[in-house]
C-alpha positions as CSV (number, residue, x, y, z in Angstrom):
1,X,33.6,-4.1,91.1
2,X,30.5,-1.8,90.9
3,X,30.6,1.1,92.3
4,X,28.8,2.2,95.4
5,X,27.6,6.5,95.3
6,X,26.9,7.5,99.2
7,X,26.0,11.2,100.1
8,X,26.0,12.9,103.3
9,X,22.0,13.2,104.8
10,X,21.6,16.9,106.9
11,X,19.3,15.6,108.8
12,X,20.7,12.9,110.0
13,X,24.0,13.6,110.3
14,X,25.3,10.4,108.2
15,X,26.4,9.1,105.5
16,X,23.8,7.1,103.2
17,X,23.9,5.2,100.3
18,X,22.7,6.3,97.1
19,X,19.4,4.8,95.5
20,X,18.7,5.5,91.7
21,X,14.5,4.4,92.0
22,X,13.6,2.2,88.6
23,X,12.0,4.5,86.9
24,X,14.8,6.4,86.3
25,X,17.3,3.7,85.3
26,X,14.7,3.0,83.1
27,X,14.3,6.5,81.6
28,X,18.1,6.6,81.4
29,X,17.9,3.3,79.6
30,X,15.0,4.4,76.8
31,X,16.8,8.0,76.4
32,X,20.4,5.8,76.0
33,X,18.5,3.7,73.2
34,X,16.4,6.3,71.5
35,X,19.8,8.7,71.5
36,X,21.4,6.0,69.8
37,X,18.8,4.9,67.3
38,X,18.4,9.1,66.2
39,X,22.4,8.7,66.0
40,X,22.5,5.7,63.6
41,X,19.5,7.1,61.5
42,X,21.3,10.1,60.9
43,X,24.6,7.9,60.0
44,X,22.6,6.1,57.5
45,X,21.0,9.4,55.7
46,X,24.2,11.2,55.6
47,X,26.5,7.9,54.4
48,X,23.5,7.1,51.9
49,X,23.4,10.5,50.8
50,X,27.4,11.0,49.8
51,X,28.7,7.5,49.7
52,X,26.9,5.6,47.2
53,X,26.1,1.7,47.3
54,X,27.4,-1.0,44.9
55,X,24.4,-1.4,43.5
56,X,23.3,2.3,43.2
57,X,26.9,2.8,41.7
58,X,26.2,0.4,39.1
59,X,22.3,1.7,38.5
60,X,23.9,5.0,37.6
61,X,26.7,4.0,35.3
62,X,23.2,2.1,33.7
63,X,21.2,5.4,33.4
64,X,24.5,7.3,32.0
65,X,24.7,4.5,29.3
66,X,21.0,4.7,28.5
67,X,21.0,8.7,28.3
68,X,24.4,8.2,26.0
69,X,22.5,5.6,23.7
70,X,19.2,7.1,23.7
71,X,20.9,10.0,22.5
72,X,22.6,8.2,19.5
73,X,19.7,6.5,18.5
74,X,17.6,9.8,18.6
75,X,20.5,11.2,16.2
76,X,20.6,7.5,13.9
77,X,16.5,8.3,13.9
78,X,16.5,11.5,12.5
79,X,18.8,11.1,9.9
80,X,16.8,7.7,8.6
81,X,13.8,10.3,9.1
82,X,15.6,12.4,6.6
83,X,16.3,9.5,4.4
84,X,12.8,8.2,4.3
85,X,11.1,12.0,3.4
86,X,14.3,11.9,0.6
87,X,13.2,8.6,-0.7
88,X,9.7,10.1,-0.6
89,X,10.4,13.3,-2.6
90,X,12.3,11.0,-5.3
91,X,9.1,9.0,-5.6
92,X,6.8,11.6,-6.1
93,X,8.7,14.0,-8.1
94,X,11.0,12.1,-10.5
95,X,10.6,8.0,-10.1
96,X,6.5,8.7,-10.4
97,X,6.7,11.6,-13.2
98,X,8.9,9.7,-15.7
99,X,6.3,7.0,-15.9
100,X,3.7,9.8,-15.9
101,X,2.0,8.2,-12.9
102,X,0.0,10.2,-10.1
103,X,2.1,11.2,-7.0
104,X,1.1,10.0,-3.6
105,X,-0.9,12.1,-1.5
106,X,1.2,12.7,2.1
107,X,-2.3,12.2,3.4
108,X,-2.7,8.7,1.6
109,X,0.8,7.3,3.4
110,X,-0.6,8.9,6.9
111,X,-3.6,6.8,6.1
112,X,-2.1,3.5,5.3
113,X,-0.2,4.1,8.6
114,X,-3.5,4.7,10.7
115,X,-5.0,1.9,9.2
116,X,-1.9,-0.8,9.0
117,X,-0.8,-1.1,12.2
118,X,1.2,-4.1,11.4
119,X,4.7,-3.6,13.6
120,X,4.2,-3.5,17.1
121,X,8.0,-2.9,18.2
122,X,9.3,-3.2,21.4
123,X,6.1,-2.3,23.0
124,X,6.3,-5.1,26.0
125,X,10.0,-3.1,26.9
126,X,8.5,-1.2,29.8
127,X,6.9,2.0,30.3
128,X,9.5,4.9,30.6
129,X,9.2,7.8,28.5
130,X,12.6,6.9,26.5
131,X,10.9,3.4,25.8
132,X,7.6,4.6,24.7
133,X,9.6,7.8,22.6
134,X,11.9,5.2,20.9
135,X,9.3,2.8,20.1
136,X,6.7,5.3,18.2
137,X,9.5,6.8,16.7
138,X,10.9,3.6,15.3
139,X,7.1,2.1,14.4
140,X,6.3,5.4,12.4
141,X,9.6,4.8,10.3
142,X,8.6,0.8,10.2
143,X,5.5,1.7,8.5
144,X,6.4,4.2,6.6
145,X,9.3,2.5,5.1
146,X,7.0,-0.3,4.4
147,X,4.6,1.7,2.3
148,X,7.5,3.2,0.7
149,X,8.5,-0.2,-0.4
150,X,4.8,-0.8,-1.8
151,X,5.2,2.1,-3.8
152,X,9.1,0.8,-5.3
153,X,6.8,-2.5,-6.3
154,X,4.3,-0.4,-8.2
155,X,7.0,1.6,-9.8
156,X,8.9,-1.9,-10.8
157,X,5.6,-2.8,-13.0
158,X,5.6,0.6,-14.1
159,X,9.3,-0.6,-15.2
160,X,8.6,-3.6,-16.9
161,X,5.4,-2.2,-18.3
162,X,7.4,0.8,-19.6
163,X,7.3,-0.1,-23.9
164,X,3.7,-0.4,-23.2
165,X,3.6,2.8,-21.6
166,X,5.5,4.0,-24.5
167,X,3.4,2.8,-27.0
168,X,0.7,4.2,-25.3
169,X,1.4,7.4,-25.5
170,X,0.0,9.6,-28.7
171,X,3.2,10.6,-30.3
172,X,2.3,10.7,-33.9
173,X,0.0,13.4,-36.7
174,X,-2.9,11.5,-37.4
175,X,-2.4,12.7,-41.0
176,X,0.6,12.3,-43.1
177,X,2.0,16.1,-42.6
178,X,5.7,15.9,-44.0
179,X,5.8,19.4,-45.0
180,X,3.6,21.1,-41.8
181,X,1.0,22.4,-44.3
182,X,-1.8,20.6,-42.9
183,X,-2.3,22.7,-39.7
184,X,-5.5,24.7,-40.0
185,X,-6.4,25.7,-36.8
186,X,-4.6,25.1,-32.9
187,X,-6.0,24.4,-29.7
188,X,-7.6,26.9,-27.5
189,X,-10.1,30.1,-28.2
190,X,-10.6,30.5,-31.6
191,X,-13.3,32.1,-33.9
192,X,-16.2,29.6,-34.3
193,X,-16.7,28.5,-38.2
194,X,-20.7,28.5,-37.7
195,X,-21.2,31.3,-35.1
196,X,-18.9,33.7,-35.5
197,X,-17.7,34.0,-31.8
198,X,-14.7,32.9,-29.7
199,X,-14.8,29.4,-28.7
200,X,-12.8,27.3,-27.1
201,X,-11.1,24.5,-29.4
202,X,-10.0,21.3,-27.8
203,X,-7.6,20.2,-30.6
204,X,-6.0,20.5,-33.8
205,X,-7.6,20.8,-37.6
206,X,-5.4,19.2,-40.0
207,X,-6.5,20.0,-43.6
208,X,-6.2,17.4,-46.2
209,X,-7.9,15.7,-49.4
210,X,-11.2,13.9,-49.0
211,X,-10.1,10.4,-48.0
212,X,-6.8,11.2,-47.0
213,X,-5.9,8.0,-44.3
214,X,-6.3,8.8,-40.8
215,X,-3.9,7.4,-38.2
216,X,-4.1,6.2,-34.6
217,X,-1.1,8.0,-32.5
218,X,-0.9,5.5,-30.1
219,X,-1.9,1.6,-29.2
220,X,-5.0,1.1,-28.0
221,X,-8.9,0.1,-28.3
222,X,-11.5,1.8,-30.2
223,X,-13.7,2.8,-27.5
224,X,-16.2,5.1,-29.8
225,X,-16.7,4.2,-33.4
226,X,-20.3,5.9,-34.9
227,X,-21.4,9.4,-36.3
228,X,-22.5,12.3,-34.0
229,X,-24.9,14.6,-36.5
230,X,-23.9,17.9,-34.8
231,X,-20.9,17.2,-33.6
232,X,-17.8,15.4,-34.3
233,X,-19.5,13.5,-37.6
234,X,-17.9,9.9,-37.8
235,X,-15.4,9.7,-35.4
236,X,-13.1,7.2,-33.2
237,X,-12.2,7.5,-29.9
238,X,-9.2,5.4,-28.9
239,X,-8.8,4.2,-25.4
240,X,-4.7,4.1,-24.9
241,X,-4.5,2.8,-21.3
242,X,-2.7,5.1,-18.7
243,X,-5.5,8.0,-19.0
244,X,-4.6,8.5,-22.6
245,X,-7.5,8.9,-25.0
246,X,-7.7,10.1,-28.7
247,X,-10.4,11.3,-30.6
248,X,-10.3,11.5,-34.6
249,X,-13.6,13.4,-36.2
250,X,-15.7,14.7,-39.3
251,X,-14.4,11.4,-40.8
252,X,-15.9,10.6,-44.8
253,X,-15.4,6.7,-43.4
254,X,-14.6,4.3,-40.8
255,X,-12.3,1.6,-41.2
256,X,-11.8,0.6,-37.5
257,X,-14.5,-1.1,-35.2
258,X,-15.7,-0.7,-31.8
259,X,-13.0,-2.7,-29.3
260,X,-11.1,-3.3,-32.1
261,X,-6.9,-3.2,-30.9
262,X,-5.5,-1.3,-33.2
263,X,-1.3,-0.1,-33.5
264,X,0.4,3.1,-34.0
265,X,0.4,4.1,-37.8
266,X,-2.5,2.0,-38.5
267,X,-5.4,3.4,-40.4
268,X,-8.8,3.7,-38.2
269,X,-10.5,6.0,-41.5
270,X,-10.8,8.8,-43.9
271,X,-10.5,12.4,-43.9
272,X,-14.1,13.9,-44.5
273,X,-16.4,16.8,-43.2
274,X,-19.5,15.3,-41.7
275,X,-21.1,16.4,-38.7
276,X,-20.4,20.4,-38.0
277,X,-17.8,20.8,-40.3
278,X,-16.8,23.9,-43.1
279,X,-14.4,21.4,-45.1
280,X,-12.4,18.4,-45.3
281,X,-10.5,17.9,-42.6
282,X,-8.9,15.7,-39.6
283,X,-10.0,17.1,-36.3
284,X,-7.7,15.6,-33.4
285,X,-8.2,15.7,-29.6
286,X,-5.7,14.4,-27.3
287,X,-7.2,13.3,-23.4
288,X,-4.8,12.8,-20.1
289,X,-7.1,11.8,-17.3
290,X,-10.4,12.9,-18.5
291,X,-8.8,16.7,-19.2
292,X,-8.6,18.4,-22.9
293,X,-4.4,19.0,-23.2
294,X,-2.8,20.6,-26.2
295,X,-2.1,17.8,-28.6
296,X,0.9,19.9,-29.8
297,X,3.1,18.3,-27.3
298,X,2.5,15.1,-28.2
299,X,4.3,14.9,-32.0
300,X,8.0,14.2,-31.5
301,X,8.3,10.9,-32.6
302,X,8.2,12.1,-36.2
303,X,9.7,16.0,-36.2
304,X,13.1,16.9,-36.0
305,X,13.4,20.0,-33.8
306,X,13.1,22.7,-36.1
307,X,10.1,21.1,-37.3
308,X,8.4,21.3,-34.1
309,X,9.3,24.1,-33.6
310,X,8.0,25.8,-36.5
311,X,4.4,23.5,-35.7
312,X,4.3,25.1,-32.5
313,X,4.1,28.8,-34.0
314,X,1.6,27.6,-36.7
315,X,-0.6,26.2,-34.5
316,X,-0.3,28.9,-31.8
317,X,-2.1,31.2,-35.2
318,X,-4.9,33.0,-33.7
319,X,-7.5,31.9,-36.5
320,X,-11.1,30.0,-37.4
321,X,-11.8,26.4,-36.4
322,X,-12.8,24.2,-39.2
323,X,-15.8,22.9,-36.7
């Protein structure tokens, strides 16, 4: 049963019922509904703020797990980084220098990266930063492993091609020299035959009879095979392959022809002193890519030790050139 409010009226002396007007039952009714809807806001921000949901539980147990992996795959990265500039190192520096081959540049891998873009990993995962990190970590290692193995291809033909690389290699006097007599005159400065001065010699004067046989050191072709009036006289110039090349001057004959294939040990001529030349003599050059080298270095196919040995101090005699 409702309840019925009277008050007592002053002025007239009775008792009167109470009469709330509408507009404030209805102000009581919106402050009743806007006090409850502040109340269950607040409810909401401070239950979602301590008391997780289901599905925000689960979301963070997700994001643990992905910091967790990300960081194990960051670690697994780094040491396959490690591996791969290992591997690198090894092909440069020992696989590459036994087979005498040029190293590759670090700027010629970084170049066939640039321009062989030809792993596109995960790149359709998403767009967060640990996506993006891992993926152009794990395409730089994809491409550089895949140059790496371009390079281990290259060195397997160096591997099969090794007895020619062998054989291609000057390794032998171009006179017969059993008792290391023959040694007039070593590579570098030495005091010019004609004028008198210091000038440079790029290779060794072996001394021998008039038409003593004349070697080739290595396999190859006869690239050069003519007569140079004020130079080297009748020489050869053999071609070996691998950015070997001989040259054999101030020869009295000839006996090999232009793109002829000749062996090691076979004759290519004759021990003379044409062109600028003081006496009978074999004067031998050895070329590696185009540059003079000392063709000391390149006799120990037929020298025991103490031989060479005792080659190297002759022809380190500071002395004239025969040419």
């Amino acid at each position: 049963m409702k309840k019925v409010k009277y008050y007592y009226n002053t002025h007239t002396l009775r008792f009167e019922k109470v009469e709330v007007p509408l507009r404030v039952k209805l102000l009581r009714i919106f402050g009743f509904i806007a006090a409850s809807l502040v109340t269950a806001a607040l409810i909401f921000f401070i239950a979602g703020r301590l008391i997780d949901s289901p599905e925000t539980k689960l979301l963070r147990l997700q994001n643990d797990d992905l910091k967790d992996n990300y960081a194990a795959i960051q670690e697994r990265t780094r040491q396959l980084e490690m591996k791969i500039l290992e591997l690198e190192d090894r092909d440069n520096n020992v696989y590459r220098s036994i087979f005498e081959a040029q190293p590759i540049p670090d700027s010629a891998r970084i170049k066939d990266m640039e321009t062989k873009r030809e792993v596109k990993l995960v790149e359709n995962m998403g767009e967060t930063d640990l996506v993006k990190n891992i993926t152009a970590q794990l395409n730089n290692l994809s491409l550089r492993v895949a140059y790496q193995a371009k390079s281990y291809n290259e060195i397997d033909e160096m591997v099969k091609n090794k007895e020619k690389l062998l054989a291609a290699i000057p390794a032998i006097q171009p006179v017969s020299n059993k008792k290391l007599k023959r040694i007039a005159s070593g590579f570098g400065n030495r005091i010019d035959p004609v004028y008198k001065i210091p000038i440079f010699h790029a290779g060794l004067d072996f001394t021998a009879p008039l038409g003593t046989p004349i070697y080739a050191t290595a396999d190859g072709v006869v690239k050069t095979a003519n007569y140079n009036a004020h130079g080297y006289g009748n020489h050869v110039v053999i071609n070996h392959g691998y950015g070997y090349e001989t040259l054999y001057g101030h020869m009295v004959r000839i006996k090999a022809k232009q793109g002829q294939r000749v062996k090691r040990g076979e004759v290519i001529g004759y021990v003379g002193s044409t062109g600028k030349s003081t006496g009978p003599h074999c004067h031998y050059e050895v070329h590696k890519n185009g540059q003079y080298v000392n063709p000391i270095y390149y006799f120990y196919n037929d020298l025991t030790p103490e031989q060479y040995d005792r080659l190297l101090k002759l022809a380190a005699a500071s002395n004239q050139s025969l040419d």
